[in-house]
N, CA, C and O atoms as CSV, one atom per row, in Angstrom:
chain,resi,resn,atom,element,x,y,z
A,1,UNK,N,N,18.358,15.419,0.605
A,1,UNK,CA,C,16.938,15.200,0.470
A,1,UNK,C,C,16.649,14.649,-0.917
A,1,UNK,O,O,17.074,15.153,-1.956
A,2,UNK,N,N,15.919,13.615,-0.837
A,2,UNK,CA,C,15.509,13.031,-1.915
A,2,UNK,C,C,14.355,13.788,-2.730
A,2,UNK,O,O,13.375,14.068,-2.040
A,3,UNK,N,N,14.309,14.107,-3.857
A,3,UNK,CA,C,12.952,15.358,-4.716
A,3,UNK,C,C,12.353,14.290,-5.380
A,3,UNK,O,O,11.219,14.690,-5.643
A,4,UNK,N,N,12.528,12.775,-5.935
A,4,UNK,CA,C,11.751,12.063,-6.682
A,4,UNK,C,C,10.615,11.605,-6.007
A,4,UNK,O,O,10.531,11.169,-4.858
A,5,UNK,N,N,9.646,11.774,-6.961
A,5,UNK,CA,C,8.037,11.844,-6.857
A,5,UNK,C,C,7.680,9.884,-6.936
A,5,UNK,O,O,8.469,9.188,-7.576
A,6,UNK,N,N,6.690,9.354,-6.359
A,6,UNK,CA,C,5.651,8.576,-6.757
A,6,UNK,C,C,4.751,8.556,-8.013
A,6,UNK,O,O,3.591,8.790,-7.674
A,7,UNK,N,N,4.868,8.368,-9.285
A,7,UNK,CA,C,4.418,8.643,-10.220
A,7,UNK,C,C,3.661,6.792,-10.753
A,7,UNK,O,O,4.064,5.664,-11.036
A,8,UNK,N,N,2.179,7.689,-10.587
A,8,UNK,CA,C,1.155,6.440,-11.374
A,8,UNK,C,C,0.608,6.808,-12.850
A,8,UNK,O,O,-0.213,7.650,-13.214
A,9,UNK,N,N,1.636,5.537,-13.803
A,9,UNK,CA,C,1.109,5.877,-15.328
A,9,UNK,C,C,-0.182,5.643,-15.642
A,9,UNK,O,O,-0.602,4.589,-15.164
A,10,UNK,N,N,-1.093,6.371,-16.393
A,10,UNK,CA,C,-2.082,6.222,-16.801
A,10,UNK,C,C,-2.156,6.447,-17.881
A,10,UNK,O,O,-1.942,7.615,-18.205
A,11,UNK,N,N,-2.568,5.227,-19.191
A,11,UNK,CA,C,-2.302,5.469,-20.630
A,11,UNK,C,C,-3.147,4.573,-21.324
A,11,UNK,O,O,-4.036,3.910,-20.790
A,12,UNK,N,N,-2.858,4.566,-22.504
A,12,UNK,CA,C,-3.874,3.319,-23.211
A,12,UNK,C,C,-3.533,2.598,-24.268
A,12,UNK,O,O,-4.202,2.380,-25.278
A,13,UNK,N,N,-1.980,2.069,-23.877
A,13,UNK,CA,C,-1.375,1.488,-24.792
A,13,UNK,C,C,0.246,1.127,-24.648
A,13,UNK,O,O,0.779,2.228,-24.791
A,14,UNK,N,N,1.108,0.322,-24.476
A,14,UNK,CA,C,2.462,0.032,-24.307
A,14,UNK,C,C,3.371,1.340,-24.424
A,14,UNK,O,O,4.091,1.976,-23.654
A,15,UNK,N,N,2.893,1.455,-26.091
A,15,UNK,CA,C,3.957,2.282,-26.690
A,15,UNK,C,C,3.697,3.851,-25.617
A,15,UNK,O,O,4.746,4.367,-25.231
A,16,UNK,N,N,2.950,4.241,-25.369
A,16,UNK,CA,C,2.737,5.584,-24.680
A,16,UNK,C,C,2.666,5.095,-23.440
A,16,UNK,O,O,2.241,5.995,-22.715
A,17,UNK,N,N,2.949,3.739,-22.595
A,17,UNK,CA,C,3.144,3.593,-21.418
A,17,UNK,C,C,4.562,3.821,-21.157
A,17,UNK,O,O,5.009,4.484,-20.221
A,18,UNK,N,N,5.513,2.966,-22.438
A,18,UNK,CA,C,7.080,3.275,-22.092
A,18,UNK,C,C,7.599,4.698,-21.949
A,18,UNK,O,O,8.383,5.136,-21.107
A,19,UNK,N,N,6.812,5.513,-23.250
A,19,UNK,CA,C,7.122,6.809,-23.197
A,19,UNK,C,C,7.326,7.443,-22.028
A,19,UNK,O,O,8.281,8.101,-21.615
A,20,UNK,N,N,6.036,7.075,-21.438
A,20,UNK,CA,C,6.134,7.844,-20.012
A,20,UNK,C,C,6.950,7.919,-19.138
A,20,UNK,O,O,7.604,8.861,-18.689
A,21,UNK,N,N,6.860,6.342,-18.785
A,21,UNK,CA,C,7.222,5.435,-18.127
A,21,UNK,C,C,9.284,6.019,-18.383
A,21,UNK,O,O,9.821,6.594,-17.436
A,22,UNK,N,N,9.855,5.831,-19.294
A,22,UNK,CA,C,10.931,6.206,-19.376
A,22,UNK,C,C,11.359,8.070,-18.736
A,22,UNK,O,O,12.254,8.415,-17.964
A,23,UNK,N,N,10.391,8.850,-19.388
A,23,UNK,CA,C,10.367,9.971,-19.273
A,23,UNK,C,C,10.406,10.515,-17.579
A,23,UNK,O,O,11.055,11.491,-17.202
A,24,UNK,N,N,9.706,9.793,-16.847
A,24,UNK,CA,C,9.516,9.708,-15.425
A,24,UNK,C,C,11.138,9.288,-14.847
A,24,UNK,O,O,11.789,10.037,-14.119
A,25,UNK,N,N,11.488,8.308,-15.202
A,25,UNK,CA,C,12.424,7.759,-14.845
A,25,UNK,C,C,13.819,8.726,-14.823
A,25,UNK,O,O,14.504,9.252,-13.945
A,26,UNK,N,N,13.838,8.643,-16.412
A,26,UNK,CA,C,14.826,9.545,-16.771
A,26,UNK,C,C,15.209,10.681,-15.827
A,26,UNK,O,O,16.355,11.114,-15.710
A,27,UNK,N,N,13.713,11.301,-14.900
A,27,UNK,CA,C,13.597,12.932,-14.530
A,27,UNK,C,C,14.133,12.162,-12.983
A,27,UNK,O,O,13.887,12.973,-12.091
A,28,UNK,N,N,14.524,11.377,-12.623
A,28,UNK,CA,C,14.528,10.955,-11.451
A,28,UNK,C,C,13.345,10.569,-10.848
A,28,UNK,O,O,13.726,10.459,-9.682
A,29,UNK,N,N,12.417,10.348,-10.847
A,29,UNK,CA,C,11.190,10.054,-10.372
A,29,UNK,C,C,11.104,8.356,-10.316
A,29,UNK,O,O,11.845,7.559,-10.892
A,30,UNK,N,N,9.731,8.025,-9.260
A,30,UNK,CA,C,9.670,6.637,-9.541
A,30,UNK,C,C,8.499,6.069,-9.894
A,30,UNK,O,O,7.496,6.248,-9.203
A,31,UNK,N,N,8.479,5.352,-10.956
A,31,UNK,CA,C,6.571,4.803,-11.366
A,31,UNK,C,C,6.040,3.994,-10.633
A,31,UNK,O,O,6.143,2.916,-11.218
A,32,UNK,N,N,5.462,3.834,-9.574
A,32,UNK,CA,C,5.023,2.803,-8.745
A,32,UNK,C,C,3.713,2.041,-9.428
A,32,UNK,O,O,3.526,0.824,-9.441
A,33,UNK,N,N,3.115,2.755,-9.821
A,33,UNK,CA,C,1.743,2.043,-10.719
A,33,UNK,C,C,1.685,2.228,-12.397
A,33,UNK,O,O,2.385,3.115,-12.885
A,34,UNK,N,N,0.816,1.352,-13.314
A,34,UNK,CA,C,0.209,1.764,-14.508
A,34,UNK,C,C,-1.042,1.038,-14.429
A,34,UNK,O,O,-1.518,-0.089,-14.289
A,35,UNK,N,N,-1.368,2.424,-14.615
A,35,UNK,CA,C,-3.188,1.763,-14.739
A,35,UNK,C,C,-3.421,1.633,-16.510
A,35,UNK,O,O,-2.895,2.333,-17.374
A,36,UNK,N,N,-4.407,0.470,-16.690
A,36,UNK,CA,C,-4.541,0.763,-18.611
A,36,UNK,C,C,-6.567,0.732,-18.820
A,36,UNK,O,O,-7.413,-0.161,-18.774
A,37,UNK,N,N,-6.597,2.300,-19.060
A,37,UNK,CA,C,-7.996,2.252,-19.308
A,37,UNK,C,C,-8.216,1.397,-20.607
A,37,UNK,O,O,-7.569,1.453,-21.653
A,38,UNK,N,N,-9.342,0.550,-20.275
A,38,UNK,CA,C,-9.584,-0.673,-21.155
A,38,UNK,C,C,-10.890,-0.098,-22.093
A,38,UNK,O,O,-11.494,-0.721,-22.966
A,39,UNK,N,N,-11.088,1.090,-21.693
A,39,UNK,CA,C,-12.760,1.926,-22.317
A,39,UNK,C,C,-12.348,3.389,-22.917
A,39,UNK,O,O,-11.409,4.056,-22.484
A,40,UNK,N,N,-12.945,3.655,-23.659
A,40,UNK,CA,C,-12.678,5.383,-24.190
A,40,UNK,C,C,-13.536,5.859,-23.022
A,40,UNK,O,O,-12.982,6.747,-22.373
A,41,UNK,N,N,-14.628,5.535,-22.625
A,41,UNK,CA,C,-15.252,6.119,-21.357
A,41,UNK,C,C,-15.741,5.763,-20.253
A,41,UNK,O,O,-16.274,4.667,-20.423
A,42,UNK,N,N,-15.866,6.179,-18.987
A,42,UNK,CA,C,-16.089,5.192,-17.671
A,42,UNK,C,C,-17.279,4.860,-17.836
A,42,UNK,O,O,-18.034,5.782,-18.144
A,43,UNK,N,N,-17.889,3.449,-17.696
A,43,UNK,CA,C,-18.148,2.230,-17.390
A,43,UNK,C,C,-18.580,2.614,-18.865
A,43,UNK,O,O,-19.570,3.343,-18.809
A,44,UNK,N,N,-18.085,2.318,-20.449
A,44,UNK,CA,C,-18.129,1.615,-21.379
A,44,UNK,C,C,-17.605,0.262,-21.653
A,44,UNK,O,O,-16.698,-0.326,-21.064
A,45,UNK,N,N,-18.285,-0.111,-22.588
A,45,UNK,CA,C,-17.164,-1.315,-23.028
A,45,UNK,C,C,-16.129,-1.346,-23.097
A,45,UNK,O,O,-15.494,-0.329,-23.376
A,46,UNK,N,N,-15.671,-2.267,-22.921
A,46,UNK,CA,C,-14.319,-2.578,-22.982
A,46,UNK,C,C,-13.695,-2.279,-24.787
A,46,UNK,O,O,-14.483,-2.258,-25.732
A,47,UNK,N,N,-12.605,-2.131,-24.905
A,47,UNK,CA,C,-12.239,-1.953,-26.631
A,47,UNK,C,C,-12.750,-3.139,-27.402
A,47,UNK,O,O,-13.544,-3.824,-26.758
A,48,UNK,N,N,-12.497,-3.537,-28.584
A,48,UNK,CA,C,-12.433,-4.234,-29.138
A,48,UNK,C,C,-10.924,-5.687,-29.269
A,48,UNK,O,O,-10.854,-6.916,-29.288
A,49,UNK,N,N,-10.039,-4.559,-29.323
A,49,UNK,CA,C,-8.829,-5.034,-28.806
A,49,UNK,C,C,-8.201,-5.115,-27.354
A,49,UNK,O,O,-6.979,-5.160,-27.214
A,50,UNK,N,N,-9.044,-5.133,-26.310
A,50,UNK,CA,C,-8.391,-4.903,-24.991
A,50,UNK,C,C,-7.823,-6.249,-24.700
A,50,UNK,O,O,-6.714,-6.091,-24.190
A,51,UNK,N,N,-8.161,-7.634,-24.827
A,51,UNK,CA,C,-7.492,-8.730,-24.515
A,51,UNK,C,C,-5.850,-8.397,-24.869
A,51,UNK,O,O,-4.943,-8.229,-24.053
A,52,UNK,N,N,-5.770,-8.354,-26.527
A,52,UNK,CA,C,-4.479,-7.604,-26.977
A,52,UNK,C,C,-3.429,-7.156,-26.233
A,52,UNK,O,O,-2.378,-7.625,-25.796
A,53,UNK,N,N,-4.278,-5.635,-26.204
A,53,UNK,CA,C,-3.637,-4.592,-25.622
A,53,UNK,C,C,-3.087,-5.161,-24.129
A,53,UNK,O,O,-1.912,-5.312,-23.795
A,54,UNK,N,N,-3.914,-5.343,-23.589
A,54,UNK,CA,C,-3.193,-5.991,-22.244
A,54,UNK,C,C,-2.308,-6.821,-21.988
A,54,UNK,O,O,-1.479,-6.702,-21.085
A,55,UNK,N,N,-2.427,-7.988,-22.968
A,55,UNK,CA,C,-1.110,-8.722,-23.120
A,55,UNK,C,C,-0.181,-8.429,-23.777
A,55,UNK,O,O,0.698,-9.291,-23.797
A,56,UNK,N,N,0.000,-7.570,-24.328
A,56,UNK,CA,C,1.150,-5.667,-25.286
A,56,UNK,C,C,1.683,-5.387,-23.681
A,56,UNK,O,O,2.821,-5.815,-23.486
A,57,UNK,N,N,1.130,-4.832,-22.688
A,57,UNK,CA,C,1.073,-3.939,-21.948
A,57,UNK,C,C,1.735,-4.719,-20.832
A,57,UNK,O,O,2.574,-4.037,-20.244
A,58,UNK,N,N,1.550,-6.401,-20.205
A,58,UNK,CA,C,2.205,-7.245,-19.786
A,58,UNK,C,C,3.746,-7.224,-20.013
A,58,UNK,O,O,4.545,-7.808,-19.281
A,59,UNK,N,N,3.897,-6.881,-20.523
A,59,UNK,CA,C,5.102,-7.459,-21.439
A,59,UNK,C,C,5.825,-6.072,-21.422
A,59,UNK,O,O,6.988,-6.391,-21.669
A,60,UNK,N,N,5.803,-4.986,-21.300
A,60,UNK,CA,C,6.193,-3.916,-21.530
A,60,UNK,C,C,6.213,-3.556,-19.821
A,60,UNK,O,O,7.264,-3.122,-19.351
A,61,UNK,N,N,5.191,-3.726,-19.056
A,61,UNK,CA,C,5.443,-3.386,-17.604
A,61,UNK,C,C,6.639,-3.999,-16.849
A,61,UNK,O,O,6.748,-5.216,-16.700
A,62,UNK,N,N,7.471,-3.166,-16.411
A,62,UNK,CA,C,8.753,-3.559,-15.300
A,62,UNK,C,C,8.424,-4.288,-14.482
A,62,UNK,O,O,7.228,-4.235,-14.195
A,63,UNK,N,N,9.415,-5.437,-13.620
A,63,UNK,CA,C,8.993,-6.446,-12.993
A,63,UNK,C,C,8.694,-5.255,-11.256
A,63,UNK,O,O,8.965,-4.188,-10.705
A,64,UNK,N,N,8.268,-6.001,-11.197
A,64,UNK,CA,C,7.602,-5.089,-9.221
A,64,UNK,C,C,6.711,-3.890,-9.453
A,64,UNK,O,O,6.282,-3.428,-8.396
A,65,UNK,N,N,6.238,-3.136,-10.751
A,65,UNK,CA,C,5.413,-2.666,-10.694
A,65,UNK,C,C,3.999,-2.980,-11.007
A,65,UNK,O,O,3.808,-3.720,-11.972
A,66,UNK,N,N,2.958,-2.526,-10.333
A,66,UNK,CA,C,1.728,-2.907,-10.359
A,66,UNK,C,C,0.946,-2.453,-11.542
A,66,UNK,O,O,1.075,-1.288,-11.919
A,67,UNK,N,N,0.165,-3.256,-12.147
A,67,UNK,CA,C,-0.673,-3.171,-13.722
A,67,UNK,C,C,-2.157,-3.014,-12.672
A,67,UNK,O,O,-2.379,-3.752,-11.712
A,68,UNK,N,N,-2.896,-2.086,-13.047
A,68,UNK,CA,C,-4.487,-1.899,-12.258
A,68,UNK,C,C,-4.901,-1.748,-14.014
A,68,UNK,O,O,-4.271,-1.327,-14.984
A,69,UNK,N,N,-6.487,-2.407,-13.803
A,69,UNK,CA,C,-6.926,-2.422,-14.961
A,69,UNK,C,C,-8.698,-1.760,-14.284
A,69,UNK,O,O,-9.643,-2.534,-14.137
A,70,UNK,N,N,-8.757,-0.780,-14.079
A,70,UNK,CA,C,-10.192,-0.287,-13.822
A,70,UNK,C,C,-11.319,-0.350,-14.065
A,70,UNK,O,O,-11.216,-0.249,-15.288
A,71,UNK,N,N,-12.500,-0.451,-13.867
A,71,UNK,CA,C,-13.754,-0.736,-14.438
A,71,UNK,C,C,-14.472,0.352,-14.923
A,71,UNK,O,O,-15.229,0.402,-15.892
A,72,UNK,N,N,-13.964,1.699,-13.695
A,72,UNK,CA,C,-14.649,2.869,-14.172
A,72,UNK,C,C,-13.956,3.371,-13.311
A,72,UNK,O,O,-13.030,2.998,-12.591
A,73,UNK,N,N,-14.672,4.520,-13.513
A,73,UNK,CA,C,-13.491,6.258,-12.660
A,73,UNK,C,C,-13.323,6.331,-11.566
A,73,UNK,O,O,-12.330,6.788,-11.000
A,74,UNK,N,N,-14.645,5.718,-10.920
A,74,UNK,CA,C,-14.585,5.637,-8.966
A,74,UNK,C,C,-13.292,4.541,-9.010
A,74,UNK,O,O,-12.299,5.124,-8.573
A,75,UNK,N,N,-13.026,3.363,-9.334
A,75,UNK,CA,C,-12.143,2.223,-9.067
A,75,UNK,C,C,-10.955,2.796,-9.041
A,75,UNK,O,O,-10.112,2.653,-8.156
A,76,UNK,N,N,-10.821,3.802,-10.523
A,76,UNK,CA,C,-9.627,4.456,-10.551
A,76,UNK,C,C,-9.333,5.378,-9.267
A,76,UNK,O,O,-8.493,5.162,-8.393
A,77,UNK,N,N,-10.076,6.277,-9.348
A,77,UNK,CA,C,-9.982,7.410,-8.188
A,77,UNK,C,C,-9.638,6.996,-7.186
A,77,UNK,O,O,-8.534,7.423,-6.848
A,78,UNK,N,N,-10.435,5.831,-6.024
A,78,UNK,CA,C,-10.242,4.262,-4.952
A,78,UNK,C,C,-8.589,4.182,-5.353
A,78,UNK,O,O,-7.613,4.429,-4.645
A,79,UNK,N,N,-8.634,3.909,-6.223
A,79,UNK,CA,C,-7.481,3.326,-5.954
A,79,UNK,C,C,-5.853,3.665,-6.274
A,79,UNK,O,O,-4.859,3.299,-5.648
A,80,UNK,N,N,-5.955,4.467,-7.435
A,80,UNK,CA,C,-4.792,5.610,-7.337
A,80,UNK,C,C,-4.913,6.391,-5.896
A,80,UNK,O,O,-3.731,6.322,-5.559
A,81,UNK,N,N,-5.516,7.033,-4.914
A,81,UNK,CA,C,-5.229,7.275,-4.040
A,81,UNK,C,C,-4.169,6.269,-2.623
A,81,UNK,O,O,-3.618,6.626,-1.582
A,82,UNK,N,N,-4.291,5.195,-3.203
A,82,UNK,CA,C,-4.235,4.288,-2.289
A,82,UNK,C,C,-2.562,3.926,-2.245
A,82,UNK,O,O,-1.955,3.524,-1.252
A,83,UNK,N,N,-1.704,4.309,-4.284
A,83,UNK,CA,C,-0.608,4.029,-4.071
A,83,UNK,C,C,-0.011,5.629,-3.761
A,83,UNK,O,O,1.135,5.989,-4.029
A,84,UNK,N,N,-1.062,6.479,-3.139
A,84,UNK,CA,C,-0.014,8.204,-2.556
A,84,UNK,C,C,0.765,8.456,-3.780
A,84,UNK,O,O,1.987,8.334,-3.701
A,85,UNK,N,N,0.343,8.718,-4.660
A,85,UNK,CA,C,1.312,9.337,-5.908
A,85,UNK,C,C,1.680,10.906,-5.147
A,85,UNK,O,O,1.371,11.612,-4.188
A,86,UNK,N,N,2.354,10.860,-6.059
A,86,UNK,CA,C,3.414,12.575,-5.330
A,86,UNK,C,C,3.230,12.331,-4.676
A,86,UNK,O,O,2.094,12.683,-4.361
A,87,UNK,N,N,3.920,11.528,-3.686
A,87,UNK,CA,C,4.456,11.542,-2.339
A,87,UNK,C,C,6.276,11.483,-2.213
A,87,UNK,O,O,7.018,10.551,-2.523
A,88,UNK,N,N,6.510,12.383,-1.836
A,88,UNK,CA,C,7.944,12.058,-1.986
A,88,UNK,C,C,8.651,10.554,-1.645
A,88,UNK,O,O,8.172,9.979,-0.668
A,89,UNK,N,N,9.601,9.961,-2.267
A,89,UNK,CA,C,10.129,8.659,-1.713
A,89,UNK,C,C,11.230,8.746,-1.286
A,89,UNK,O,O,11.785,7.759,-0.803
């Protein structure tokens, strides 16, 4: 029986996406998503640096996994449900 999980990163920045992102891996698990909140709060502005950050965050995401960039918390909520995290694979 396979025990590795569906794991969707949620972070706000490369460097603490790999972290994860490795840390998951490492445990046997698999990252199917990273979402990158582009706001300190749902439906704020966007950062100052989010163009940046996202093209940081491009570049750091593994090829076949999906980058979601949210507008606010419902989009998130919508749609992290949608890739079944903890679901066994």
């Amino acid at each position: 029986m396979n025990d590795s999980l569906r794991i969707c990163v949620i972070s706000s920045g490369p460097d603490e996406f790999a972290t994860i992102h490795a840390a998951c891996a490492d445990s046997g698990h698999r990252p199917v998503a990273y979402f990158y909140g582009r706001s300190l709060r749902s439906d704020g502005p966007n950062l100052d640096d989010a163009g940046e950050m996202t093209a940081s965050i491009l570049n750091a995401v593994p090829r076949g996994m999906d980058l979601l960039l949210p507008g606010n918390i419902e989009g998130l909520a919508l749609t992290l449900s949608l890739f079944h995290p903890a679901s066994r694979s």
